[in-house]
Backbone as CSV, one residue per row, in Angstrom:
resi,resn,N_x,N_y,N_z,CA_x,CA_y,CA_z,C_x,C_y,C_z
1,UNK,-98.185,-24.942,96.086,-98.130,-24.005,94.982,-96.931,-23.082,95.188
2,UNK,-95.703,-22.759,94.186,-94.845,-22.039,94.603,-95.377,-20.297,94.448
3,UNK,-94.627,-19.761,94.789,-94.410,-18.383,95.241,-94.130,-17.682,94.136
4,UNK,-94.029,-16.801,94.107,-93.231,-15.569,92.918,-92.263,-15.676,92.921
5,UNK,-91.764,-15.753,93.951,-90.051,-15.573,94.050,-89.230,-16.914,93.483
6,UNK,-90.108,-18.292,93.804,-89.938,-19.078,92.960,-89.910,-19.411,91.761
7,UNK,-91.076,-18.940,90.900,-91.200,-18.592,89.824,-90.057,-18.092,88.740
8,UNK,-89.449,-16.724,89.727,-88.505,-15.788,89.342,-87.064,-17.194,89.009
9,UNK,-86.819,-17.356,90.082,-85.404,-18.360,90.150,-85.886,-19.858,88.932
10,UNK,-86.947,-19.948,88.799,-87.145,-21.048,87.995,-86.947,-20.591,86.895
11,UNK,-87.785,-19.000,86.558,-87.579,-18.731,84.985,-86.054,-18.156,84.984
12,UNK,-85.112,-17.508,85.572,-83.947,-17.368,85.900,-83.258,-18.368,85.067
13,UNK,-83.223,-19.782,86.011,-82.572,-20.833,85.624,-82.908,-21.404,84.363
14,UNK,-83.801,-21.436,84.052,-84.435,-21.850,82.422,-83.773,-21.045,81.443
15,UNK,-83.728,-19.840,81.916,-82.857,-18.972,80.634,-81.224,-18.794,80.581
16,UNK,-80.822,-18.974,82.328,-79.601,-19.797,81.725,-78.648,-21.135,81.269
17,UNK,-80.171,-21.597,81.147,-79.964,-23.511,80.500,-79.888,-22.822,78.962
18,UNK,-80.811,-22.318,78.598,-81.271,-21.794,77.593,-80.444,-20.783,77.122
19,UNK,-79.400,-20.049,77.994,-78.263,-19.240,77.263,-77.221,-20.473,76.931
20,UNK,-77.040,-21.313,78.164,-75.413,-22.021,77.817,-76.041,-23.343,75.983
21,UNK,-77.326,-23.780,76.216,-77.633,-24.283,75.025,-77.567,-23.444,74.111
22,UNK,-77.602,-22.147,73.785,-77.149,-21.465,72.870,-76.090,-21.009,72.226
23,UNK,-75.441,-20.932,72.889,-74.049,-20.405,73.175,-73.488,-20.936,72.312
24,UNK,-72.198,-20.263,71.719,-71.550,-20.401,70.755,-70.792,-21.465,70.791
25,UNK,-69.774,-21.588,72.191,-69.027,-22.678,72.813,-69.107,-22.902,74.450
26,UNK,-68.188,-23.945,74.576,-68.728,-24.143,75.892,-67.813,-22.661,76.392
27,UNK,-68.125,-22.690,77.908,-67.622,-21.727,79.167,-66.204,-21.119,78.807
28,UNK,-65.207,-22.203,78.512,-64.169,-22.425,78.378,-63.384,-21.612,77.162
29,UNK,-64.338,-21.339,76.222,-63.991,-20.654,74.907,-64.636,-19.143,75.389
30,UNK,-65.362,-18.918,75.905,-65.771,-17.561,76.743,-64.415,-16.763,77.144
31,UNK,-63.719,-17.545,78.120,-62.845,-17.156,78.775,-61.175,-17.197,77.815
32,UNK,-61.507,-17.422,76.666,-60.388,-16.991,76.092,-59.612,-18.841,75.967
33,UNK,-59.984,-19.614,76.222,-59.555,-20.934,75.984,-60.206,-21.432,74.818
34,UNK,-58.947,-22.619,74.168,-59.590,-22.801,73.264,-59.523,-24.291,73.378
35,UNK,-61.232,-25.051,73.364,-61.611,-26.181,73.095,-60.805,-26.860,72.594
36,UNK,-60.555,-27.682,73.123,-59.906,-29.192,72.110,-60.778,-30.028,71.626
37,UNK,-60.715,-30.040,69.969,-61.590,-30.575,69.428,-62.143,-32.240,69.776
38,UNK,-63.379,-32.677,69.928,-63.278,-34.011,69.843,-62.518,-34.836,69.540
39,UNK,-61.363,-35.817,69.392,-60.988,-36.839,68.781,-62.152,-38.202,68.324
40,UNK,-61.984,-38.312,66.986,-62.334,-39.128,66.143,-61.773,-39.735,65.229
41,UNK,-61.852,-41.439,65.349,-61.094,-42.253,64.580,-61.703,-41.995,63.213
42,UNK,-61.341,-42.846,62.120,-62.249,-42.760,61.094,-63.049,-43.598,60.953
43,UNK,-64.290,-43.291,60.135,-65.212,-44.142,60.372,-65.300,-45.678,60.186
44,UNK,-66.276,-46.359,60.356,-66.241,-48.177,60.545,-66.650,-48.238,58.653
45,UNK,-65.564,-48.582,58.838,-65.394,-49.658,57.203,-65.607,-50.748,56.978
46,UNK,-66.538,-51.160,56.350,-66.967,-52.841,55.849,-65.821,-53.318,54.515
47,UNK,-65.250,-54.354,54.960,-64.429,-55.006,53.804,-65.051,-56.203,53.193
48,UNK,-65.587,-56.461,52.223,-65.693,-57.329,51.535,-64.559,-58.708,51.494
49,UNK,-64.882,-59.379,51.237,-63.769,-60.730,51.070,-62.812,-60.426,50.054
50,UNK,-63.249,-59.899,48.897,-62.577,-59.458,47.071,-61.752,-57.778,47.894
51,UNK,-62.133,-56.982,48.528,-62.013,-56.215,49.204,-60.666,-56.275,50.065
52,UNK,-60.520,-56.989,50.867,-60.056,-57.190,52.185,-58.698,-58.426,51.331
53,UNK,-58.627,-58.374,50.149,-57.383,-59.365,49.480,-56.760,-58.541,48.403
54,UNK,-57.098,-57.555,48.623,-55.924,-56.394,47.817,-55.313,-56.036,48.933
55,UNK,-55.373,-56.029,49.757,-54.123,-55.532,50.883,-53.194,-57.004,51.800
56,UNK,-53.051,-57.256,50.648,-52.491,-58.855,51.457,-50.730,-58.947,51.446
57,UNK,-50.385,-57.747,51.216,-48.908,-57.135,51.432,-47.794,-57.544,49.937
58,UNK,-48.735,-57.767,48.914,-48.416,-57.573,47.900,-47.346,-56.285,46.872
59,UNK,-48.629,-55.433,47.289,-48.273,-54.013,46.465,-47.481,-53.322,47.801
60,UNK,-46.272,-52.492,47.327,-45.640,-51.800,47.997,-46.066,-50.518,48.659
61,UNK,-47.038,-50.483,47.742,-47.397,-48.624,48.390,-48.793,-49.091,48.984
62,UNK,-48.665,-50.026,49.292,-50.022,-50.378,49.577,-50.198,-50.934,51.686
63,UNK,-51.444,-50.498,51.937,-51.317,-51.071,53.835,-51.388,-52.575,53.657
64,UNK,-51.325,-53.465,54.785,-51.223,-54.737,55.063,-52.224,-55.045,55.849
65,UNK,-52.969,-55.742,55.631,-54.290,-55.720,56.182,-54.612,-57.491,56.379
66,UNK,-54.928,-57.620,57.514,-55.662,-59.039,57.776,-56.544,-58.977,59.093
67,UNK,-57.846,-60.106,58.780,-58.586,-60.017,59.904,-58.735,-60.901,60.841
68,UNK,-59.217,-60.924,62.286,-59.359,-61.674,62.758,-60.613,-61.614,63.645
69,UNK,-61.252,-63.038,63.791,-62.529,-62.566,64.486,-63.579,-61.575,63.603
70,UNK,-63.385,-61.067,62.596,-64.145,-60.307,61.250,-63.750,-59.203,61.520
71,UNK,-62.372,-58.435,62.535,-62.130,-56.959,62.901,-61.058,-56.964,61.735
72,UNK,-60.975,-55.983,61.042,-59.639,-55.715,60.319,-58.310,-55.034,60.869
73,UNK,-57.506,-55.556,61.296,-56.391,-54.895,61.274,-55.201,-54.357,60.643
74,UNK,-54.727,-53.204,60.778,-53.726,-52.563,59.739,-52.485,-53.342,60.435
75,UNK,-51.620,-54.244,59.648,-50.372,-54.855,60.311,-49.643,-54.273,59.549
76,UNK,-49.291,-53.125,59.133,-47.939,-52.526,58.332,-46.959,-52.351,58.579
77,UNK,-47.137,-51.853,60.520,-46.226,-51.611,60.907,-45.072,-53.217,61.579
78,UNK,-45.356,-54.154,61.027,-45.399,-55.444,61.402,-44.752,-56.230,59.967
79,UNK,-44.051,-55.022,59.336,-44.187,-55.563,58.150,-42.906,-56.741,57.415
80,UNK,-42.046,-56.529,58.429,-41.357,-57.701,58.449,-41.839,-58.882,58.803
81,UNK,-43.238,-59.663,59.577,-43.714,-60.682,59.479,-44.482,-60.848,58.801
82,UNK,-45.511,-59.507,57.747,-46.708,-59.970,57.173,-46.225,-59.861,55.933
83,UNK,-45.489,-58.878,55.698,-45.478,-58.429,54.213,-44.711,-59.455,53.126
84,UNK,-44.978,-59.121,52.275,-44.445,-60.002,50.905,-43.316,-60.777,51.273
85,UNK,-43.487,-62.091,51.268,-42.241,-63.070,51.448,-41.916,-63.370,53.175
86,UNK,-42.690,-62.806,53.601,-42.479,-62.735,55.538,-42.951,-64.111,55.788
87,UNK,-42.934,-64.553,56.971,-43.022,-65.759,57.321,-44.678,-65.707,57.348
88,UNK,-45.763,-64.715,58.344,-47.320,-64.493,58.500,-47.634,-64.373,57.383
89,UNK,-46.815,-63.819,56.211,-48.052,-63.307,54.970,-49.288,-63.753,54.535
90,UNK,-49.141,-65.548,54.494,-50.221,-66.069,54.489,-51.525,-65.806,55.308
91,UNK,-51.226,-64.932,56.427,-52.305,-64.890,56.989,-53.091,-63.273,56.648
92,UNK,-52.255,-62.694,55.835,-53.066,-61.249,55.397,-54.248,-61.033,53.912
93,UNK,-54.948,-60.504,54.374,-55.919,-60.439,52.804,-56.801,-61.176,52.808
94,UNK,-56.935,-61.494,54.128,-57.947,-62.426,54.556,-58.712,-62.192,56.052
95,UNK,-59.854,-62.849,56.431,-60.158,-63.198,57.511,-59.515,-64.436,58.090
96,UNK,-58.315,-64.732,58.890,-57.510,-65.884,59.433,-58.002,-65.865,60.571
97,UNK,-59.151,-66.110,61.126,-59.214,-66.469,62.768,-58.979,-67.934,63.065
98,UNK,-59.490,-68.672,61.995,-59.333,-70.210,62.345,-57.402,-71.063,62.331
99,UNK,-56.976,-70.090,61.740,-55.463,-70.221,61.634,-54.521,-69.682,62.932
100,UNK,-55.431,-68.502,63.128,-54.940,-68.055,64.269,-54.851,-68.823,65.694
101,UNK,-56.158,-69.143,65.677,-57.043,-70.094,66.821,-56.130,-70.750,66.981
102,UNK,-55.456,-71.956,65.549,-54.827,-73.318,65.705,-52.839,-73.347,65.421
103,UNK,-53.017,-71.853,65.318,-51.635,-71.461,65.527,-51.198,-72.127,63.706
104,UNK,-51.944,-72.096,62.945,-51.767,-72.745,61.582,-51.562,-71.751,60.913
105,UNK,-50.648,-72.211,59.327,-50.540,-71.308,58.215,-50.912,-72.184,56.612
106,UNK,-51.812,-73.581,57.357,-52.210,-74.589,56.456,-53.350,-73.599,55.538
107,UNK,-53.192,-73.381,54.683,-54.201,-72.560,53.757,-55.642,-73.275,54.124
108,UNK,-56.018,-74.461,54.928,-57.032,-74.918,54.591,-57.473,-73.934,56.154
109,UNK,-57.095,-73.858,56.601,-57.107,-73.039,58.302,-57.442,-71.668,57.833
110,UNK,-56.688,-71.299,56.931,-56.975,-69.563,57.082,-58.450,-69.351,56.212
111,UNK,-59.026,-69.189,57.475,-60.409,-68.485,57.344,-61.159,-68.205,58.606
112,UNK,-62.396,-67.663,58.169,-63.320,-66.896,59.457,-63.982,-68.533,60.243
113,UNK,-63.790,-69.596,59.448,-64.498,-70.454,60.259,-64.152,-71.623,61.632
114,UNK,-64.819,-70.964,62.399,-64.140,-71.331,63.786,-65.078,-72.854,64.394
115,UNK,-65.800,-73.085,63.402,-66.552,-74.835,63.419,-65.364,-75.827,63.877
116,UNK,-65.802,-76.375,64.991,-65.077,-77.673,65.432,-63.533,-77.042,65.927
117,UNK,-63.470,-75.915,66.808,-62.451,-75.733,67.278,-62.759,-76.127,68.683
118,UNK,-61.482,-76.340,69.229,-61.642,-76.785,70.644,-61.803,-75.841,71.679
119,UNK,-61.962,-76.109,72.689,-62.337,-74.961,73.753,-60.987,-74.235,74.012
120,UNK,-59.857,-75.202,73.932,-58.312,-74.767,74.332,-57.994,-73.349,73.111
121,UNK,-58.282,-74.118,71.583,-58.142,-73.100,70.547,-58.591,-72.261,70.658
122,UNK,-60.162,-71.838,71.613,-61.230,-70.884,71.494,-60.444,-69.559,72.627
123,UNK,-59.493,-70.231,73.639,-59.022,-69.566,74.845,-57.856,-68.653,73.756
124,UNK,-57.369,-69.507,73.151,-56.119,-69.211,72.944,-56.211,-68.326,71.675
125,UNK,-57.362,-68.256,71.203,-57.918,-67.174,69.538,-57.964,-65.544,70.526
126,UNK,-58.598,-66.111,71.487,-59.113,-65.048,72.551,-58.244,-64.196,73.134
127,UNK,-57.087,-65.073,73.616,-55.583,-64.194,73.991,-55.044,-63.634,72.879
128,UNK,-54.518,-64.129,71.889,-54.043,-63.559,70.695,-54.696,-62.576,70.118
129,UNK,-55.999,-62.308,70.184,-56.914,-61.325,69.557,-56.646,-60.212,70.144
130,UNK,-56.736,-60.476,71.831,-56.636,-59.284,72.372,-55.365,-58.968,73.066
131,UNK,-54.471,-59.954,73.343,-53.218,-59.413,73.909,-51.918,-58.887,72.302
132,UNK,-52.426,-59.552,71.187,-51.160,-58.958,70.403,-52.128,-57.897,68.895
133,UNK,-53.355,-58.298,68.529,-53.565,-57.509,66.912,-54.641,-56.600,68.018
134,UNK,-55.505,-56.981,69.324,-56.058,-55.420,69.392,-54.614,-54.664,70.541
135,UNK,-54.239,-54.989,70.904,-52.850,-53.761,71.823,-51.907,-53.622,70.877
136,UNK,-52.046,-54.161,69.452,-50.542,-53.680,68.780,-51.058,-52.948,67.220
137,UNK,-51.924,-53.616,66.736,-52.425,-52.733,65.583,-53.413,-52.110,65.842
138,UNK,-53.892,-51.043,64.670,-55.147,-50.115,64.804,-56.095,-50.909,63.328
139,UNK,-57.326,-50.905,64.078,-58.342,-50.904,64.095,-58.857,-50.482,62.977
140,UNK,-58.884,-50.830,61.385,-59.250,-50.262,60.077,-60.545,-50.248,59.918
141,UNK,-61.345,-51.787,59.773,-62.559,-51.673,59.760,-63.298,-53.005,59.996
142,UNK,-63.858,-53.796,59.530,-64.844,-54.956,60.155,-64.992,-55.746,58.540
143,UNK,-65.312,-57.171,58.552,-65.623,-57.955,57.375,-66.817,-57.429,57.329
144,UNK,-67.513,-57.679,55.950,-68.859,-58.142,55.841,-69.765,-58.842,56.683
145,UNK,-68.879,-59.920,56.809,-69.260,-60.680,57.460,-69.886,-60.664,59.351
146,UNK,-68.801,-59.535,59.612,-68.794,-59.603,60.963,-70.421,-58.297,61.200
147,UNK,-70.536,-58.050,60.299,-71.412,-56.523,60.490,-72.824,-56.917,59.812
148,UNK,-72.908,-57.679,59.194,-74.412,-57.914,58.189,-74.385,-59.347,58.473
149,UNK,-75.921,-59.912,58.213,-76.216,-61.101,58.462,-76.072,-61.483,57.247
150,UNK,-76.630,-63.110,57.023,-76.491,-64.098,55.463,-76.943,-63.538,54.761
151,UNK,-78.312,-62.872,55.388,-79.525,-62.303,54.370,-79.075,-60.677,54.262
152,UNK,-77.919,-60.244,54.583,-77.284,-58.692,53.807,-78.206,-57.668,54.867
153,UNK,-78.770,-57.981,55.545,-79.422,-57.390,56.461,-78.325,-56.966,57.453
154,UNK,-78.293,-55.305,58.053,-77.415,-55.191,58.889,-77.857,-55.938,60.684
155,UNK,-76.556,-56.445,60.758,-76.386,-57.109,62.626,-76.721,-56.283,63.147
156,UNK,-78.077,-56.231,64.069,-78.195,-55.165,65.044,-77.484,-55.693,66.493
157,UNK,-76.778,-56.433,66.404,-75.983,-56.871,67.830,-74.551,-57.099,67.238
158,UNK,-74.185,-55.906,66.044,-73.118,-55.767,65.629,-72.612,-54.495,67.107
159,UNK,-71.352,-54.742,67.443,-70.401,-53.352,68.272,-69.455,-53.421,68.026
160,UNK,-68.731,-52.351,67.653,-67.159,-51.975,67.420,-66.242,-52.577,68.319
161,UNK,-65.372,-52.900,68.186,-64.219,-52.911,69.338,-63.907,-51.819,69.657
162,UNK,-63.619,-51.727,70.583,-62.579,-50.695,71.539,-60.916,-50.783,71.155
163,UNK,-60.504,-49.871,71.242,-59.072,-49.967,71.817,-58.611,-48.843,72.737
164,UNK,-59.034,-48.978,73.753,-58.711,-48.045,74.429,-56.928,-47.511,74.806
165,UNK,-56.475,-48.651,75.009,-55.190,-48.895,75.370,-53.963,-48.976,73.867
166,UNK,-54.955,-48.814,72.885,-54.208,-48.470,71.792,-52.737,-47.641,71.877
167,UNK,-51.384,-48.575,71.336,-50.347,-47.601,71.591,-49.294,-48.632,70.479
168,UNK,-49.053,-48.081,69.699,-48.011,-48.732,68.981,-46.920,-49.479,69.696
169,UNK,-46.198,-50.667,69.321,-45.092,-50.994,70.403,-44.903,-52.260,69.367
170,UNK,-43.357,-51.910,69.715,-42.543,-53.066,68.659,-43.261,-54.706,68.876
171,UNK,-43.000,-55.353,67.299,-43.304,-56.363,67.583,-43.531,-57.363,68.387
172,UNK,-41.831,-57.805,68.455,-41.483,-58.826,69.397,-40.406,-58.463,70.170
């Protein structure tokens, strides 16, 4: 059974859990510093298919957008290979993972379906995904597809990508 004096230091400590949970800001803003706000991307955007083909580097004032794997990426800054008349364009305004996979720009390739690819294509979708559109573009938002099931029901074993290592850097 504790003591009084225990008591004392327990209710002590409870009230200064109970001051710093109150508190206006942390410690740091006490002392005349000022917090740096959280950083936050913007939020996870679902693109539709009809959606995700208005940004296919058409319109001028418009971003450049193509997906891969169902992640959307902003390729604008890329816009000498994607944009209008570029050699990639074909692959924007769309989900292209299966084009990507097979290194194709056969219109019958550009799509999300990765059926009957080879294990070599599956390595090589895998490098490209993550060594050039997640370390070189940012991260817009996700297909339909990649986030909701057939039945429109949301994926509960849907997760964001990361980019931790996110940093702009010339093309090629």
């Amino acid at each position: 059974m504790a003591g009084p004096a225990s008591r004392r230091r327990l209710r002590r400590l409870a009230a200064l859990v109970l001051l710093l949970a109150l508190a206006p800001g942390p410690p740091a803003a006490w002392a005349g510093q000022v917090p740096r706000p959280a950083e936050r991307g913007p939020p996870v955007r679902l693109f539709t298919e009809e959606e995700l083909a208005r940004y296919g580097g058409e319109e001028e004032d418009q971003p450049i957008y193509m997906a891969v794997k169902g992640v959307v990426f902003d390729v604008s800054s890329g816009k000498e290979f994607y944009g209008r008349g570029a050699p990639y364009n074909a692959l924007t305004g769309k989900d292209s993972t299966r084009g990507v996979a097979k290194m194709s720009l056969d219109p019958a390739d550009l799509t999300h379906d990765t059926t009957g690819l080879t294990a070599e294509e599956l390595k090589s979708l895998d490098d490209v995904f993550t060594k050039v559109y997640k370390a070189k573009y940012p991260i817009v938002g996700y297909t339909a597809r990649r986030i909701l099931n057939e039945d429109g029901s949301p994926n509960l074993d849907f997760e964001p990508e990361d980019q931790p290592h996110f940093d702009t850097k010339d093309e090629f």
